[in-house]
N, CA, C and O atoms as CSV, one atom per row, in Angstrom:
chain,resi,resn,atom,element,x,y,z
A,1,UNK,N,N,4.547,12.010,0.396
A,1,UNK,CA,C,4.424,11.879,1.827
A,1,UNK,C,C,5.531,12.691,2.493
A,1,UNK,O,O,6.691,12.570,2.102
A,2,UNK,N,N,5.231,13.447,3.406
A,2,UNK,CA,C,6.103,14.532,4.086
A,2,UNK,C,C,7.299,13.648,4.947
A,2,UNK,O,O,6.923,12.783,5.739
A,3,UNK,N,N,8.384,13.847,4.797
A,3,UNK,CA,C,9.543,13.489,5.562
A,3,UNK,C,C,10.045,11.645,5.378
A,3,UNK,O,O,10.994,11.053,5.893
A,4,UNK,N,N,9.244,11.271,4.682
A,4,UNK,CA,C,9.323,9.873,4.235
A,4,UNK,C,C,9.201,8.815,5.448
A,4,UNK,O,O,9.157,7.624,5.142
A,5,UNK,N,N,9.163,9.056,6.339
A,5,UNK,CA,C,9.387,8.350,8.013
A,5,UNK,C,C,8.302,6.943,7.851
A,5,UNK,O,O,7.350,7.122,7.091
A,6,UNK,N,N,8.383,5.923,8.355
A,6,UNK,CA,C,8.002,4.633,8.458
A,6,UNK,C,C,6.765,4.913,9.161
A,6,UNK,O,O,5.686,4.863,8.572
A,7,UNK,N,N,6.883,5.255,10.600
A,7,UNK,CA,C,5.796,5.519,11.238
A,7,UNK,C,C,4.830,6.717,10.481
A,7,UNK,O,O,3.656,6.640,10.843
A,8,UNK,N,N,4.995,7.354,9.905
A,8,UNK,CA,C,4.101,8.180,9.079
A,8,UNK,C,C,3.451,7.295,8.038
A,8,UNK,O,O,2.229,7.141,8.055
A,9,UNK,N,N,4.117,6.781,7.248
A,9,UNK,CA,C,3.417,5.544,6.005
A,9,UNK,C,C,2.784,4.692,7.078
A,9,UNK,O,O,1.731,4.183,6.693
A,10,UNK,N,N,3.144,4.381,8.364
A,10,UNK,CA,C,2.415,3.009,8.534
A,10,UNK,C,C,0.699,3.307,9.100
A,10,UNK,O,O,-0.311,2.615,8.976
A,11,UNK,N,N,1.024,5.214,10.025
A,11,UNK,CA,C,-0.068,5.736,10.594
A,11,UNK,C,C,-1.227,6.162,9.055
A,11,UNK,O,O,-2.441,6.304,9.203
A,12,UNK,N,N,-0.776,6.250,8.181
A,12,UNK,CA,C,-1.918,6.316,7.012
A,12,UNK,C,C,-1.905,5.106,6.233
A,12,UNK,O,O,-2.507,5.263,5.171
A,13,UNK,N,N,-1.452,4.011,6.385
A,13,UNK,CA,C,-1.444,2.999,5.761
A,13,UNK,C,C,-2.887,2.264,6.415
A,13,UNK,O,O,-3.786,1.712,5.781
A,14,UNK,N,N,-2.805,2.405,7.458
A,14,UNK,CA,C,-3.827,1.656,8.973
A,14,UNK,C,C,-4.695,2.603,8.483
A,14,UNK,O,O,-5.480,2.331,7.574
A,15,UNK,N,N,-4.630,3.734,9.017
A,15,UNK,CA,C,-6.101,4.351,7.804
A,15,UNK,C,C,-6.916,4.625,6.941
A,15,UNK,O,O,-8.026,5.155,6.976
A,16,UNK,N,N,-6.001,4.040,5.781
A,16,UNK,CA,C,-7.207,3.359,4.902
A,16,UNK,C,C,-7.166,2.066,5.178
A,16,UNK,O,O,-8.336,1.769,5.420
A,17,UNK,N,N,-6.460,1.059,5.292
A,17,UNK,CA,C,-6.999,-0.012,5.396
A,17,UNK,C,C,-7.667,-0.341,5.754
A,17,UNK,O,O,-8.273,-1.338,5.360
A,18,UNK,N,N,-8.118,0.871,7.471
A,18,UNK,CA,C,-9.462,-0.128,8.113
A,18,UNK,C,C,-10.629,-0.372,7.862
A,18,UNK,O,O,-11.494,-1.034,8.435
A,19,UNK,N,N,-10.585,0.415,6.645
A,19,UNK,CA,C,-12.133,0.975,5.985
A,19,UNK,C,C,-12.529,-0.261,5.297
A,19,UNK,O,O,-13.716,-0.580,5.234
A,20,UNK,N,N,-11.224,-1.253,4.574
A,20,UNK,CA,C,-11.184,-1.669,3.672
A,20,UNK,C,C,-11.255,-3.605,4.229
A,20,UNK,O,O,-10.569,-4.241,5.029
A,21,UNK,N,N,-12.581,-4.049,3.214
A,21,UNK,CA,C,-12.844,-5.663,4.467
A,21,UNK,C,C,-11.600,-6.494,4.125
A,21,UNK,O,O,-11.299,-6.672,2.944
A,22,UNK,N,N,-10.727,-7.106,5.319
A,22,UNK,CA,C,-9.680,-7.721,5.309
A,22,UNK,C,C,-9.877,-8.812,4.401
A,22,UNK,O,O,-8.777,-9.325,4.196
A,23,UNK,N,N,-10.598,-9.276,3.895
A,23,UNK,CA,C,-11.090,-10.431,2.661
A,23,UNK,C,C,-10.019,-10.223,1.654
A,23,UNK,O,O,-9.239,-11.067,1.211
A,24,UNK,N,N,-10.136,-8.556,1.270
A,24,UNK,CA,C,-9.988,-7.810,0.249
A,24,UNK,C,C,-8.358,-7.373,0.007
A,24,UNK,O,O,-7.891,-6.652,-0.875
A,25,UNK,N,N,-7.650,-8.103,1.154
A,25,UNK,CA,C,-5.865,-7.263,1.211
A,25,UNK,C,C,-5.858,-8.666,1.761
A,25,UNK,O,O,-6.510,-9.043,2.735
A,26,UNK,N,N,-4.762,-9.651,0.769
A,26,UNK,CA,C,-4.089,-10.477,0.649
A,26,UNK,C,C,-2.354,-10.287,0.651
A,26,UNK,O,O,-1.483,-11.122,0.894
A,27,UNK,N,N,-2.252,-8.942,0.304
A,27,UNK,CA,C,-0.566,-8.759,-0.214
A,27,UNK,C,C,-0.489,-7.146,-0.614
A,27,UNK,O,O,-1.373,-6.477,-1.149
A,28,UNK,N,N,0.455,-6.847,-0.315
A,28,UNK,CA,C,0.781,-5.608,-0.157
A,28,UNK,C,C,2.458,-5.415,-0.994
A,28,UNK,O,O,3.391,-6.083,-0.548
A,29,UNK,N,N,2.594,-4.862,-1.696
A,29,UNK,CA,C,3.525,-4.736,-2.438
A,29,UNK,C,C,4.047,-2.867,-2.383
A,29,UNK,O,O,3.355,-1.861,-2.535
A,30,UNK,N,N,5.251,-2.993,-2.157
A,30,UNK,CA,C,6.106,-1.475,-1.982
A,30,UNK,C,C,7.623,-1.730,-2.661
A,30,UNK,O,O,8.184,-2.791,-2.936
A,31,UNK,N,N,8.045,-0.398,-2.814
A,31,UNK,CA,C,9.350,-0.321,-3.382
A,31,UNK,C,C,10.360,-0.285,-2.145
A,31,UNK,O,O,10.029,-0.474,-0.974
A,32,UNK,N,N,11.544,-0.031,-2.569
A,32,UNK,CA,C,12.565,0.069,-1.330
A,32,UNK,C,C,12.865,1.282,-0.255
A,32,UNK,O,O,13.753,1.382,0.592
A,33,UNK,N,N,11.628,2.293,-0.665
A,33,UNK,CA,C,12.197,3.198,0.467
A,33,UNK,C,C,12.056,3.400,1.565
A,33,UNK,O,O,11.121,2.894,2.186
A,34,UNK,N,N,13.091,4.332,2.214
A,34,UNK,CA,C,13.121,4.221,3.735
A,34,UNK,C,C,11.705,4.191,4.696
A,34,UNK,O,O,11.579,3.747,5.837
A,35,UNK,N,N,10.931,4.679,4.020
A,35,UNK,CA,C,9.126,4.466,4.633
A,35,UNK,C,C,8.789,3.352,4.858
A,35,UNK,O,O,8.412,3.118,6.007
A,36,UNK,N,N,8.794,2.239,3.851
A,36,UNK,CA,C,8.729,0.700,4.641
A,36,UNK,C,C,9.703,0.147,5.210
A,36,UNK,O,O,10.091,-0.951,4.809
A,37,UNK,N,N,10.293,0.773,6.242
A,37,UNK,CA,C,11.497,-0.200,6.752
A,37,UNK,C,C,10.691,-0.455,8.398
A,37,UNK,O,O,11.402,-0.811,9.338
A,38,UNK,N,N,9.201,-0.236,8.599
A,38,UNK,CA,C,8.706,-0.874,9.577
A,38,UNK,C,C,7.572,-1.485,8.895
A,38,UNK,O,O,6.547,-1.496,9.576
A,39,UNK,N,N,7.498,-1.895,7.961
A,39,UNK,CA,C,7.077,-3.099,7.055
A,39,UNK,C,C,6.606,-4.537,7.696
A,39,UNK,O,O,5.981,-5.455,7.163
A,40,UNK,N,N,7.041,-4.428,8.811
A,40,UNK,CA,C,6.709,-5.957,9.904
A,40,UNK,C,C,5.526,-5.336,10.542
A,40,UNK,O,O,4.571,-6.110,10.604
A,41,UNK,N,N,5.295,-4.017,11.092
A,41,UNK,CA,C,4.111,-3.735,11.705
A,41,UNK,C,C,2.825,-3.614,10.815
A,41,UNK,O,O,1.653,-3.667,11.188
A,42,UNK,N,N,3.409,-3.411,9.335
A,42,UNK,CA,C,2.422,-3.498,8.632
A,42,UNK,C,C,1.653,-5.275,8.259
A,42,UNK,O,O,0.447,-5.519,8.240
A,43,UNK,N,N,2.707,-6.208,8.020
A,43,UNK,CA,C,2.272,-7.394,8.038
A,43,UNK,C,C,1.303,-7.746,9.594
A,43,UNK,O,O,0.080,-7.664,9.487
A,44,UNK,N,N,1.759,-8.034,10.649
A,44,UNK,CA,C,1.133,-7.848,11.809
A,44,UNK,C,C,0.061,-7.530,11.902
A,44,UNK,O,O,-0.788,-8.314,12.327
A,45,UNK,N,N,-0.248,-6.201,11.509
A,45,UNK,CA,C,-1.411,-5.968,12.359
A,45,UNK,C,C,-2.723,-5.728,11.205
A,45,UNK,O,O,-3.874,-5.382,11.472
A,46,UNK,N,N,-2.130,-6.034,9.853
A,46,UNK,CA,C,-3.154,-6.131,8.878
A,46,UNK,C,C,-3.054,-7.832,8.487
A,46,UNK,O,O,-3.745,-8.457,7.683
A,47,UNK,N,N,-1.841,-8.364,9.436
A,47,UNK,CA,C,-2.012,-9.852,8.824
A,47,UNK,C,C,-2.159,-10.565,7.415
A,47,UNK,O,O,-2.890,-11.455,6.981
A,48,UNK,N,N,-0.781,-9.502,6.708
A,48,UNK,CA,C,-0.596,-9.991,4.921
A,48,UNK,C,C,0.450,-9.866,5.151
A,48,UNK,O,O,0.990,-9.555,6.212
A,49,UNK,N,N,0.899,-10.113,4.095
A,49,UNK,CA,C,2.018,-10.630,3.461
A,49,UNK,C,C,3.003,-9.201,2.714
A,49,UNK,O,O,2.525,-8.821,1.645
A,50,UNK,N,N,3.967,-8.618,3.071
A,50,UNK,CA,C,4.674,-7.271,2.303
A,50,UNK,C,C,5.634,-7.703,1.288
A,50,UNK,O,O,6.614,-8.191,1.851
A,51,UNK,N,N,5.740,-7.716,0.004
A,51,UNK,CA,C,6.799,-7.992,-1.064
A,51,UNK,C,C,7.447,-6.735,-1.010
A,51,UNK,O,O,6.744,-5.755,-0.763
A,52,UNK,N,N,8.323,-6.627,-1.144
A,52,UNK,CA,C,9.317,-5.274,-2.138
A,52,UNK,C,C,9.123,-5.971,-3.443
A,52,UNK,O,O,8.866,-7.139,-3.735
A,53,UNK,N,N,9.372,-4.662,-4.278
A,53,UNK,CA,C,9.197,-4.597,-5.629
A,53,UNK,C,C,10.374,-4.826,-6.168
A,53,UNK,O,O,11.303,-4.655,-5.378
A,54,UNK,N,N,10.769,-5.263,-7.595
A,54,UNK,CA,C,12.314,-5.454,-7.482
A,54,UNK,C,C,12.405,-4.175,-9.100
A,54,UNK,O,O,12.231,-4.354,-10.305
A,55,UNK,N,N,12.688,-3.204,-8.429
A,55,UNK,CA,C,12.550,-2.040,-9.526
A,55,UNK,C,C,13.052,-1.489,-10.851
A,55,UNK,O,O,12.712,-0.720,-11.751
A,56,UNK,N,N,14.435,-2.610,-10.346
A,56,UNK,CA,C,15.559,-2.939,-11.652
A,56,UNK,C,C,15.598,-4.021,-12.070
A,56,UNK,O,O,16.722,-4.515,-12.165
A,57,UNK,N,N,14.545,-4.757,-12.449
A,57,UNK,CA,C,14.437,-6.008,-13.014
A,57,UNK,C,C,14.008,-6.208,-14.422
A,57,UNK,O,O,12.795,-6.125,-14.614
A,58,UNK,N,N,14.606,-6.402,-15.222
A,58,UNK,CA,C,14.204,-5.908,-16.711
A,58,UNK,C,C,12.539,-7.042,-16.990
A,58,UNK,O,O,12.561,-8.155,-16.464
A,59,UNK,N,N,11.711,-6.771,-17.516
A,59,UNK,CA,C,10.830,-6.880,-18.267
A,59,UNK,C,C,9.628,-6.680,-17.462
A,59,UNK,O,O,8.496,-6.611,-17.942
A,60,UNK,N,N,10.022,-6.555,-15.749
A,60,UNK,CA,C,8.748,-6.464,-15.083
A,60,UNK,C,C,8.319,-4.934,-14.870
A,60,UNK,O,O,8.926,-3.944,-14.461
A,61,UNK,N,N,7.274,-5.116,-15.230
A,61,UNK,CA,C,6.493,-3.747,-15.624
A,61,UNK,C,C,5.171,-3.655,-14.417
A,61,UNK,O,O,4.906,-4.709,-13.840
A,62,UNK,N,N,4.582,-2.741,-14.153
A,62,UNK,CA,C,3.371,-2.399,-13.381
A,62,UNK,C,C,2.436,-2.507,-14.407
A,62,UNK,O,O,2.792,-1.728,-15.291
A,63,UNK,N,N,1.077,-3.281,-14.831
A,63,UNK,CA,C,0.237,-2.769,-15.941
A,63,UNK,C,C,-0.993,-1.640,-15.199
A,63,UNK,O,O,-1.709,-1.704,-14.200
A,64,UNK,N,N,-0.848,-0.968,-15.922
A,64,UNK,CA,C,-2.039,0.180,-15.412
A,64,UNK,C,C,-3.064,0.097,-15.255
A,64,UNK,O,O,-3.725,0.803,-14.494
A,65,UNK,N,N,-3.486,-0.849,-15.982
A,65,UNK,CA,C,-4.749,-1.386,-15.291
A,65,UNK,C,C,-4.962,-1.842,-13.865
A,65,UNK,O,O,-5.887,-1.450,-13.153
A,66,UNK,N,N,-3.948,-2.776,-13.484
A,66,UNK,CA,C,-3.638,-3.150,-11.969
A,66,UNK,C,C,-3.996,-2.404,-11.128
A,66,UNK,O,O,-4.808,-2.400,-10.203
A,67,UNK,N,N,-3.003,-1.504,-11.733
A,67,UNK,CA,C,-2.806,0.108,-10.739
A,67,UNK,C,C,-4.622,1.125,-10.498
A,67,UNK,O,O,-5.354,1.346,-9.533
A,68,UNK,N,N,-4.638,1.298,-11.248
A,68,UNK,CA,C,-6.271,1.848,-11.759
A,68,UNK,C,C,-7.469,0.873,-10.814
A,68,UNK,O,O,-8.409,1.433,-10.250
A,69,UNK,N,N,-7.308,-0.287,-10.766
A,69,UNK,CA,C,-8.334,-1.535,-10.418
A,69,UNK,C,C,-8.487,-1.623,-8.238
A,69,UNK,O,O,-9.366,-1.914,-7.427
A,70,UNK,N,N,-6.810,-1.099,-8.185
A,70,UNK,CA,C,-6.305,-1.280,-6.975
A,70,UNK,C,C,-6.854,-0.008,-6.056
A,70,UNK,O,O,-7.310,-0.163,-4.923
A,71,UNK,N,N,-6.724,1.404,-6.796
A,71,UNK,CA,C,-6.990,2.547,-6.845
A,71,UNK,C,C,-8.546,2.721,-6.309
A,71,UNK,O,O,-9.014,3.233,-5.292
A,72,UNK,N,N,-9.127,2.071,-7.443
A,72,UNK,CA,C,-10.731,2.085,-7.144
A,72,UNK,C,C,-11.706,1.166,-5.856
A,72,UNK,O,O,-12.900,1.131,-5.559
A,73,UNK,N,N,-10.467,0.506,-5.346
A,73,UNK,CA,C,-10.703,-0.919,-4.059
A,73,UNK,C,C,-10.386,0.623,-3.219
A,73,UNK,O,O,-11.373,1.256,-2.847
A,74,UNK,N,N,-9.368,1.034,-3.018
A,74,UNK,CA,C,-8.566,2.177,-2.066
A,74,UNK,C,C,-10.227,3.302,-2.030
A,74,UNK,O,O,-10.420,4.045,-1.067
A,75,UNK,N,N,-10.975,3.243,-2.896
A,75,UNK,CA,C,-11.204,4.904,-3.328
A,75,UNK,C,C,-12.881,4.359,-2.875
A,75,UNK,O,O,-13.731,5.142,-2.450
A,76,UNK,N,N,-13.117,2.825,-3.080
A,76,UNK,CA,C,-14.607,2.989,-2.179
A,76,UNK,C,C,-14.436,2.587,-0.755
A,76,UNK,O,O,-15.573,2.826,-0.346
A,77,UNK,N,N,-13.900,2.220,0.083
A,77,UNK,CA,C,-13.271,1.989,1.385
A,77,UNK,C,C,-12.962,2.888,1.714
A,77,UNK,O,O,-13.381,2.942,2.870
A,78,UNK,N,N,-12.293,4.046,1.431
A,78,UNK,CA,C,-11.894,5.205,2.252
A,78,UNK,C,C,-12.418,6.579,1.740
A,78,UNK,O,O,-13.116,7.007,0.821
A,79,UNK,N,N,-11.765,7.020,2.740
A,79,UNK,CA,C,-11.499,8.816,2.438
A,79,UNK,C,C,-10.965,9.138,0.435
A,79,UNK,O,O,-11.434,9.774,-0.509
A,80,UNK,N,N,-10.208,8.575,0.593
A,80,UNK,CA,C,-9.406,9.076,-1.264
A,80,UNK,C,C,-10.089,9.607,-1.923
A,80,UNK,O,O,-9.669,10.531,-2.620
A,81,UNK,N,N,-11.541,9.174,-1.948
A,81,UNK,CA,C,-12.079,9.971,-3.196
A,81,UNK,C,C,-12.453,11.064,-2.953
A,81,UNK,O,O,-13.341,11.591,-3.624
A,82,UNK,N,N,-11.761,11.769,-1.756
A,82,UNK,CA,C,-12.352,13.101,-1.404
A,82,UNK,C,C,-10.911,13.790,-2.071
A,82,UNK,O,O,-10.950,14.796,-2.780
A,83,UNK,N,N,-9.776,13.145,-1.754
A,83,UNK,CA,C,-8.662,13.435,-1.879
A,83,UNK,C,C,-8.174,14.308,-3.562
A,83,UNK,O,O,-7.503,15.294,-3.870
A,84,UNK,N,N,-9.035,13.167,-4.352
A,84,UNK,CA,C,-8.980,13.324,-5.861
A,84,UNK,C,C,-7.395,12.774,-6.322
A,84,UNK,O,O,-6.610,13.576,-6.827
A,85,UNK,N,N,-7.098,11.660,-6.148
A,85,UNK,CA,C,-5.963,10.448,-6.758
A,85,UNK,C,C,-6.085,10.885,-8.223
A,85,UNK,O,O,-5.442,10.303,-9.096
């Protein structure tokens, strides 16, 4: 993402999401960088819940499957699969 800026993550964050039925986004999970530090507008106005990730925590791992499963929710709701993720 170009320049890392909050309002940039949050203006494409809202764009796929809207595609995507609010049923379907319970929780939203990000790491610590400066891009979610308006992280409250994202709870708000999609009305979930934002965790940070805790990135130095020994044994917790991402499983790829997750990642892959999450990907394919993102990829029939929106634009992405034009993108090629």
């Amino acid at each position: 993402m170009e320049k890392r800026k909050s309002s940039t993550f949050n203006f494409h964050c809202f764009t796929v999401f809207k595609d995507i039925p609010s049923d379907l986004i319970k929780t939203f999970t990000v790491d610590r960088g400066k891009e979610f530090a308006r992280y409250v507008d994202i709870e708000n106005t999609l009305n979930i819940d934002v965790y940070f990730a805790d990135v130095y925590a020994f044994g917790k791992e991402v499983h790829t499957v997750e990642v892959e499963s999450v990907l394919e929710v993102f990829k029939k709701y929106s634009d992405l699969k034009k993108k090629n993720i």
